[in-house]
C-alpha positions, 0 to 999 in steps of 0.5 A: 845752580849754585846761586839758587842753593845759596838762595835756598839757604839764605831762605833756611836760616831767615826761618824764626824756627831755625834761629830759635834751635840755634840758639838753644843748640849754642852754648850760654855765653858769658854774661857781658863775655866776661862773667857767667851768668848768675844762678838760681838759688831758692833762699831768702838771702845768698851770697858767694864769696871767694876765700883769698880774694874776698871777691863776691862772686854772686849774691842776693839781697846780701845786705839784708839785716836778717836773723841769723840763728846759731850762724853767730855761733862762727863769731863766738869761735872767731874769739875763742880761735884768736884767744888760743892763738894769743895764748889767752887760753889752752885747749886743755883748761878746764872751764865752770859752768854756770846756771845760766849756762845750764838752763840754756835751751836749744841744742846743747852738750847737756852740760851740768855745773857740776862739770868742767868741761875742757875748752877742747870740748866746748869748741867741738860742742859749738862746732858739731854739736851747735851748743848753746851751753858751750857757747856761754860758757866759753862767753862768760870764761872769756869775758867775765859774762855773755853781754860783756863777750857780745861787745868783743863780738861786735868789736871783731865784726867792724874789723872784719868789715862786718858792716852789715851784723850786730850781735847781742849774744853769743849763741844767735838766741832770737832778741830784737836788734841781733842780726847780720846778712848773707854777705857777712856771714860769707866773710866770717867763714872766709876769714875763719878759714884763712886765720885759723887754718889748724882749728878750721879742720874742725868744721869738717867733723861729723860728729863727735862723741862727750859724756858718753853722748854721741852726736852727728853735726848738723851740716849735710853738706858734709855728707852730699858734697865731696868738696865740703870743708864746713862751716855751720847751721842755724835754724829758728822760727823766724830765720828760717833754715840757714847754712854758711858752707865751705868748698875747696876744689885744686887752689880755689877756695869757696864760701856761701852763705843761705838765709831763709830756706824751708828745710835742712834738706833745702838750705843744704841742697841749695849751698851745694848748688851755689858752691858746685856752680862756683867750683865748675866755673872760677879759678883762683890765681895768684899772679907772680910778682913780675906781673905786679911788681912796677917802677916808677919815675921818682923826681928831687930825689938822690934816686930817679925811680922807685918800684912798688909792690902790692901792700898785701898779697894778692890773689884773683879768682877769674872765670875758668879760661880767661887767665889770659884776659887778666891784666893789672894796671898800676895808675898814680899821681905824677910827678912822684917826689922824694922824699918817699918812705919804705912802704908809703903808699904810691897808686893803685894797681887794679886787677882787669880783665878785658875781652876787646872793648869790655872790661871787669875791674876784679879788685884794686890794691894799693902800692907801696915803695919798695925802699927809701928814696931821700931827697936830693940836693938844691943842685938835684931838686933844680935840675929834676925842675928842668926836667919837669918843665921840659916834660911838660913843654913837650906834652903841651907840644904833642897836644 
């Protein structure tokens, strides 16, 4: 009787019909057991990127040189940001405006050249109100004109490792050879988040109030995702609707970036999406320094070892859970030889997370000796020879 159940059941599940409503009844599983799946974003163009990491998450035809509208507005305040913190220039100087400033169109702060607006106010007129006058005449204070700032810019993106951006002019004004990705603009906002945290608070303003005008920013986002910190709209003709946003949810910081939707509404329901899967499913880390910090076996020096540590500091963002399939493993070349130099680099350590035979390598950073390690004597250098030569012989030996 109890072979004949067990047979029914055989029976039962080799049914199509019952395979098929397991499968919808199971849980997605990682892609690869390692990775969630990627999601569905309606843009022409996406990327998300975790703030300390600069790891991508995901993304969509990233690399793609596109228009990027009044997204350029993040790089003029990179270096507005980065002129206030050299102490270059001073929230409170007043600022002239000029004619070109002045017969900018677009969206403006309805600046006049009988005025000398604040640098205060000129951020908050590129920031909430997207200002194309404000962006020209914080160009023009900086940097003698816009096409003279628009070289900084460029500058600034190569450090930024921008590789994919090229700027003309400071507002995002539709010109022929002005353009820059989805990736790019997601590592804009990163960095201006991480090397600007006072003036990032910014991006999270509604509105904001000058020449007894009142105006709303342009970032829904601000208003449907609890989470949101930031950062900006962009909008033409050709660009489509854009947005570059910002979440924050405990540690884990998240930037996206959409090129190319239909509408304000889309291009902020659709980064709501992107950063709202990313939140639900990663956290970021920041390992210890016991898990990074490692020695290393040094020869013809007056010291036998040397630790290293991670040249920068390190954070890992991980999907939710599998904190302990994260591993770091340091690989250098030996034999390693004195003399070494406090912060030389020796190896690389690589963030990696493993579940039985697969692997994801998330990020590999580059070690660097902790202290000065001298070189020996001639007795020392013969000796650490010897050594040399019977490590080899029984390696030789156990192949």
């Amino acid at each position: 009787m109890v072979l004949a159940q067990f047979m029914r059941v055989k029976q039962l599940f080799l049914q199509p019909a019952v395979w098929l409503l397991l499968a919808v009844l199971s849980p997605p599983a990682l892609a690869d057991d390692l990775w969630p799946s990627e999601p569905t974003i309606a843009a022409k163009s996406w990327a998300l990127l975790d703030v300390d990491s600069s790891q991508v998450l995901f993304s969509k035809n990233a690399d793609e040189h596109l228009p990027p509208a009044s997204l350029t507005k993040l790089m003029t305040l990179y270096l507005v940001f980065e002129s206030l913190k050299k102490k270059q220039i001073q929230m409170d100087d007043q600022l002239p405006v000029s004619k070109k400033a002045w017969k900018i169109g677009g969206s403006t702060m309805f600046l006049e050249p009988r005025m000398t607006p604040r640098v205060d106010d000129l951020i908050h007129g590129v920031a909430t109100f997207s200002g194309n006058d404000s962006c020209i005449v914080l160009a023009e204070y900086l940097s003698g004109s816009e096409e003279a700032f628009a070289e900084r810019m460029n500058a600034k993106a190569k450090e930024l490792g921008m590789q994919d951006s090229h700027f003309l002019n400071a507002t995002g004004w539709p010109a022929t050879g002005h353009y820059s990705s989805a990736h790019d603009m997601a590592l804009l906002g990163a960095a201006l988040w991480r090397d600007f945290p006072e003036q990032y608070r910014i991006f999270e303003e509604r509105e904001y109030t000058f020449d007894g005008r009142t105006q709303p920013n342009r970032n829904r986002l601000l208003w449907i995702m609890p989470e949101a910190t930031g950062l900006k709209t962009g909008h033409t003709q050709e660009a489509g609707y854009c947005l570059v946003g910002a979440a924050k949810q405990g540690k884990t910081r998240l930037v996206s970036a959409v090129f190319g939707t239909t509408s304000d509404t889309a291009r902020a329901g659709q980064s709501k999406a992107l950063l709202g899967y990313g939140l639900r499913q990663f956290e970021t880390v920041r390992p210890s320094t016991r898990q990074l910090r490692r020695k290393v076996e040094v020869f013809h020096g007056k010291d036998d070892h040397v630790y290293l540590e991670p040249s920068r500091t390190v954070w890992t963002i991980i999907p939710k859970g599998m904190e302990k399939k994260l591993s770091f493993r340091l690989s250098y070349d030996s034999p390693v030889s004195a003399p070494i130099k406090k912060g030389q680099a020796i190896g690389v350590i690589e963030a990696v997370l493993q579940m039985g035979e697969r692997k994801k390598i998330l990020d590999r950073i580059s070690m660097v000796a902790v202290r000065e390690v001298k070189e020996a004597s001639w007795f020392g250098r013969q000796w650490d020879e010897l050594r040399l030569w019977w490590q080899k012989k029984d390696m030789d030996g156990n192949e």
